[in-house]
C-alpha positions in Angstrom: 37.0 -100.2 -126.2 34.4 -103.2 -126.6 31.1 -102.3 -128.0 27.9 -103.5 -125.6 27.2 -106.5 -128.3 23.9 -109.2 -127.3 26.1 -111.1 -125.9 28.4 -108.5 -123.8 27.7 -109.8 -119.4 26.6 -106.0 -119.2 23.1 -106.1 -121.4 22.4 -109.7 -119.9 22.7 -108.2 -116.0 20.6 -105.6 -116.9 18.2 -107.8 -118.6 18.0 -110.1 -116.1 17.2 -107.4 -113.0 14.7 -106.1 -115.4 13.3 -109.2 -115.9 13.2 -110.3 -112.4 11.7 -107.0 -111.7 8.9 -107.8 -113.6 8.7 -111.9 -112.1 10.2 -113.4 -115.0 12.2 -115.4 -112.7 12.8 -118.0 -115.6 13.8 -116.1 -118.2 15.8 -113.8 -116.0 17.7 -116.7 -114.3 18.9 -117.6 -118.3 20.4 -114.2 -118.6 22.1 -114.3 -115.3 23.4 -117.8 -116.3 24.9 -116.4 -119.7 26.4 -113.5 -116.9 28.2 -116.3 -114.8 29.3 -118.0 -117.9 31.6 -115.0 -118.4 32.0 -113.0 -115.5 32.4 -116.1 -112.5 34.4 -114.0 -110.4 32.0 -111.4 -109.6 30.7 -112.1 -106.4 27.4 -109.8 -107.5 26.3 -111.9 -110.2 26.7 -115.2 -107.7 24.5 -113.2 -105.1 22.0 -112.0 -107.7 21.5 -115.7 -109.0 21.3 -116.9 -105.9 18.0 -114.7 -104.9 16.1 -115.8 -108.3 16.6 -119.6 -107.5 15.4 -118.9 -104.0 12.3 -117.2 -105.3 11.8 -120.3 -107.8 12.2 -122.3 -104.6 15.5 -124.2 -105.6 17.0 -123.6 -102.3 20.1 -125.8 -102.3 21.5 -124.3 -105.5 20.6 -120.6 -103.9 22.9 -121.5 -100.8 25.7 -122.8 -102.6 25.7 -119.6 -105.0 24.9 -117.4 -101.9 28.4 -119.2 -100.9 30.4 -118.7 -103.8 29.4 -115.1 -103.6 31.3 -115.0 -99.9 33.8 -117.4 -101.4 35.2 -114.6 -103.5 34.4 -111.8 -101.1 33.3 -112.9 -97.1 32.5 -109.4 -96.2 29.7 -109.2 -98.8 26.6 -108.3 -96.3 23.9 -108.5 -99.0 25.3 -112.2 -99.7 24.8 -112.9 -96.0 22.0 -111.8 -95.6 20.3 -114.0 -98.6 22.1 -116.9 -97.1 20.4 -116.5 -94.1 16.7 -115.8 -95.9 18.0 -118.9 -97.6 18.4 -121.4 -94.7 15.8 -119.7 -92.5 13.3 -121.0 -95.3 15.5 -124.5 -95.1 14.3 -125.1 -91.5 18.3 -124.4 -90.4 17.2 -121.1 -87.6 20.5 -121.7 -86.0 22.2 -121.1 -89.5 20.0 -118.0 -90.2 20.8 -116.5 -86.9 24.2 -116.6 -87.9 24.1 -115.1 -91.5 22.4 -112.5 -90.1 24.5 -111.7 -87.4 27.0 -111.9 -89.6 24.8 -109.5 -92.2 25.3 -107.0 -89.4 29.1 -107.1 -88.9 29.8 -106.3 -92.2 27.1 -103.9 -92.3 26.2 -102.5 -89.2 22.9 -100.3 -90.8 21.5 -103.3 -92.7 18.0 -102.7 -91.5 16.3 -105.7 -93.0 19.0 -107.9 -91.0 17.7 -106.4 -87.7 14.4 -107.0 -88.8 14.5 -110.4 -89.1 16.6 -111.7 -86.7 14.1 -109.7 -84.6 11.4 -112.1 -86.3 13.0 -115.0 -85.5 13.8 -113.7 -81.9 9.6 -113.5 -82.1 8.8 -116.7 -83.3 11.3 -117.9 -80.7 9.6 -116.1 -77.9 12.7 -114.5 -77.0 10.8 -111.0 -76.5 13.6 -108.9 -75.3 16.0 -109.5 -78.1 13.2 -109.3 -80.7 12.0 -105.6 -79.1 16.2 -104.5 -79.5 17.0 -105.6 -82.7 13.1 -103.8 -84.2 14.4 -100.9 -82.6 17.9 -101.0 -83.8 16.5 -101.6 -87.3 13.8 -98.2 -86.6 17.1 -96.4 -85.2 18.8 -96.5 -88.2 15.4 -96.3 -90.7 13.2 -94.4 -88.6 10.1 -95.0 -91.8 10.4 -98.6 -91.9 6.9 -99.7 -90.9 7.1 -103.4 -91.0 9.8 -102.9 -88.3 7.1 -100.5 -86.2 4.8 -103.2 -86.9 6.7 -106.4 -86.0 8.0 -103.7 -82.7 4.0 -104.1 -81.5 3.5 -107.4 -82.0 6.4 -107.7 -79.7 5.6 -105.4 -77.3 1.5 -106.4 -77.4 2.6 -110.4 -76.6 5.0 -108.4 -73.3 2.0 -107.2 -72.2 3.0 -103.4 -73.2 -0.8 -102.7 -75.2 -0.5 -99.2 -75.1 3.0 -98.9 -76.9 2.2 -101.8 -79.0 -0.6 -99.1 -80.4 1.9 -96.4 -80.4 4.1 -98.3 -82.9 1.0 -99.8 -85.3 -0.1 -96.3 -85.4 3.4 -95.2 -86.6 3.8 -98.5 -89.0 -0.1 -97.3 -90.5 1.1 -93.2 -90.4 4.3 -94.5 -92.7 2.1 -97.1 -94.8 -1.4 -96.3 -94.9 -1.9 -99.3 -96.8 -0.3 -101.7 -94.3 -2.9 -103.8 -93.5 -0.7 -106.2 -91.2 -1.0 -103.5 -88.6 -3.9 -101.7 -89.5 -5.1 -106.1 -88.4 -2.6 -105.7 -85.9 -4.1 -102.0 -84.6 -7.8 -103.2 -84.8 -7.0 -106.5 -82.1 -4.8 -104.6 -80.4 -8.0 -102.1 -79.3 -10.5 -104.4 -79.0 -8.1 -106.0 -76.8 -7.7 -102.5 -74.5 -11.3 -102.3 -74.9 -12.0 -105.7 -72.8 -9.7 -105.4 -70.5 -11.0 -101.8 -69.5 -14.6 -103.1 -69.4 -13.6 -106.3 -67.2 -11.9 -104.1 -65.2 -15.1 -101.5 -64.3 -16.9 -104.7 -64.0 -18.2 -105.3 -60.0 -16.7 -107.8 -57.8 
């Protein structure tokens, strides 16, 4: 059996999540180069590199490792899903869309999928898809708060206040600390409040 030596793939993966744990993105995207050096096949280690050059913003080499990953195995949902983070930042939605939906068939629980696809679905102001797949994603992770939160934004720009508040009150009940929707809470009442005052208004 083969001793863990310095330059064994093994200490280098571990060095480099560590290090990108830590944002090292530099010095962890050496180690997982000296990984892919001798382990190439391992669709993991394509994925893995593939999210550090994304976070240093070197989109076009993320993709194409992203796509190596699926190369070696297409049903690789964490590898789908980066592709899609990946070309969502790219400007390609229509891409994104479908790395996510594809995410989903190969994991049907991947609740960060659902969440945003549903994001897009927002920015898109397709409202009804957005509300299904922030509820599929609080279906299967009922704790998820940025999916409670993103939920009322949805819901508060249908015109549904009160359940918008409902679900920044769950997202801030999870998270105390969430300030997106404690932001989200705060317009969201002062919003209730001027409506009910223009409606006791005379006419």
């Amino acid at each position: 059996m083969l001793s863990q030596t310095p330059e064994a793939p093994g200490i280098h993966y571990m060095l480099g999540n560590a290090l990108r744990e830590q944002g090292r993105l530099y010095e962890a995207a050496a180690h997982y180069e000296i990984v892919l050096a001798k382990e190439p096949d391992h669709p993991s280690n394509h994925c893995n590199y593939g999210i550090i050059l994304a976070q240093l913003g070197r989109l076009d080499e993320a993709i194409a490792e992203f796509n190596k990953s699926l190369e070696l195995e297409p049903t690789w949902a964490e590898s789908h899903y980066n592709l899609a983070n990946a070309l969502r930042l790219k400007g390609d939605i229509a891409g994104a869309i479908a790395e996510y939906e594809k995410t989903l068939e190969c994991r049907k629980d991947f609740v960060r999928a659902y969440n945003n696809l549903g994001g897009i679905y927002l920015e898109q102001k397709k409202l009804d898809e957005a509300i299904g797949c922030f509820r599929q994603a609080i279906e299967y992770s009922p704790r998820y708060a940025q999916a409670h939160n993103n939920l009322g934004l949805a819901l508060a720009k249908k015109g549904d206040i009160e359940q918008s508040i409902v679900q920044f009150k769950k997202a801030l009940d999870i998270d105390p600390g969430y300030e997106p929707a404690r932001a989200n809470l705060e317009a969201a009442l002062r919003f209730k409040e001027s409506r009910s005052e223009q409606a006791e208004q005379p006419k």
